[in-house]
C-alpha positions in Angstrom: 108.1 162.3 173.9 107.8 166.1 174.3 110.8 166.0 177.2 112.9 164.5 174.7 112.3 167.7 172.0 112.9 169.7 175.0 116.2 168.5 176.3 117.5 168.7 172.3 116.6 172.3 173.0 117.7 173.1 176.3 121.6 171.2 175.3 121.8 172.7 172.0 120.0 176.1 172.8 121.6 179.6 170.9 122.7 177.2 168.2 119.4 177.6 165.9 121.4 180.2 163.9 124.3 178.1 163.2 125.9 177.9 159.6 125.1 174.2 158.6 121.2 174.3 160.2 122.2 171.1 162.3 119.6 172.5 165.3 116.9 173.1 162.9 116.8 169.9 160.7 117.3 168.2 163.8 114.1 169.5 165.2 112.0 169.1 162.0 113.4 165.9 161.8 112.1 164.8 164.8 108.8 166.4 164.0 108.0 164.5 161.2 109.3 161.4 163.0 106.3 162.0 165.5 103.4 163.1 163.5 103.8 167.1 164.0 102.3 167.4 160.3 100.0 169.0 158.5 98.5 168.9 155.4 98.4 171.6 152.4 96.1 173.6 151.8 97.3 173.4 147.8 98.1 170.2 146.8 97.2 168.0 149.8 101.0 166.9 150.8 102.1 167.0 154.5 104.8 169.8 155.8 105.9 169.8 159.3 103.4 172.2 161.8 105.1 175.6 162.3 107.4 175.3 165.6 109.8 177.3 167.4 113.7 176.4 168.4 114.0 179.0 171.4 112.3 179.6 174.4 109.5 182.5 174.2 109.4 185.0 177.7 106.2 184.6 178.9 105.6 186.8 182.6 105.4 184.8 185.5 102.1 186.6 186.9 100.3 185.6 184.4 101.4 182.4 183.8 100.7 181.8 187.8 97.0 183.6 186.7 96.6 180.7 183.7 97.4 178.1 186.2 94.9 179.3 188.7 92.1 179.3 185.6 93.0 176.1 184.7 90.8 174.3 187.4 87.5 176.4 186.9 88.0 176.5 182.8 88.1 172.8 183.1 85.0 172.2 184.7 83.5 174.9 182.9 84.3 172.4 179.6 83.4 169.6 181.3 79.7 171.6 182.4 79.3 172.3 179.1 80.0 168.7 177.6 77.7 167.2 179.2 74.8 169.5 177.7 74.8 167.9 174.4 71.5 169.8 173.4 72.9 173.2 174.2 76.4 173.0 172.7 75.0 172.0 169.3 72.5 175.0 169.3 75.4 177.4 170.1 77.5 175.9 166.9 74.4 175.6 164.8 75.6 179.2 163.1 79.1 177.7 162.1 78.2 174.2 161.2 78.0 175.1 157.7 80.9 177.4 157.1 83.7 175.2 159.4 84.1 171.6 158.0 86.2 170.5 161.2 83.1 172.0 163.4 80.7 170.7 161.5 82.2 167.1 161.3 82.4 167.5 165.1 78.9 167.9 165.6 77.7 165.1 163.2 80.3 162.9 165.8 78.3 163.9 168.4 74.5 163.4 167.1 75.5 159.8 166.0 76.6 159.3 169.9 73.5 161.0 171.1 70.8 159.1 168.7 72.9 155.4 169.2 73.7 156.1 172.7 77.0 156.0 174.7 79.1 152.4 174.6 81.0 152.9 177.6 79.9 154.8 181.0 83.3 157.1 181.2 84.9 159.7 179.7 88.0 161.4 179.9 88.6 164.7 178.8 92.0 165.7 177.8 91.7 169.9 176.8 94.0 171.7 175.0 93.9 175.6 176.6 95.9 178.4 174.9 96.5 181.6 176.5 96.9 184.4 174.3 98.2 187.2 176.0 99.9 190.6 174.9 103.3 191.2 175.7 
């Protein structure tokens, strides 16, 4: 689904600024279409996520240098998800002031006190890499 918001941009790309918007509703159109919502702060409703219609530069050293982190951030993740005990002391001083945290760490007591259901687990980690330009 993401190739398909891609190839909209890359056929219709420098056309973001045209009169009639066509480009832009087009993309928040699709957005909404697939769940790229969020909710209000104010009065609860759901507005598309903030998104972008062009390409952003990003230097090709260190995108090479996120790639080559990728592996050993990974298993770092993975290291630490499997010490249960550890992770929850290290979030214990934000539990109460970060709901989404805090709901995150009930999730993972209930699995620790009733035990796993099913022997695998698959990790899918979303890593952003914030760099200066």
């Amino acid at each position: 689904h993401c190739s398909n918001i891609v190839s909209l941009l890359t056929l219709q790309h420098g056309m973001a600024t045209n009169v009639d918007g066509t480009l832009v509703r087009e993309v928040i159109d699709w957005s909404v279409a697939h769940g790229l919502l969020m909710q209000t702060k104010t009065d609860g409703l759901f507005e598309h996520a903030p998104l972008g219609v062009s390409p952003t530069p990003f230097p090709q050293q260190q995108f090479i240098r996120a790639i080559e982190l990728a592996v050993p951030f990974n298993t770092l993740i993975e290291n630490i998800s499997q010490q249960p005990e550890w992770l929850l002391n290290v979030l214990s001083s934000v539990e109460n002031e970060d709901k989404f945290t805090s709901r995150l760490m009930n999730i993972l007591r209930d699995v620790m006190n009733n035990g796993e259901i099913q022997p695998i687990h698959l990790g899918i980690n979303r890593s952003d890499y914030m760099i200066d330009i």
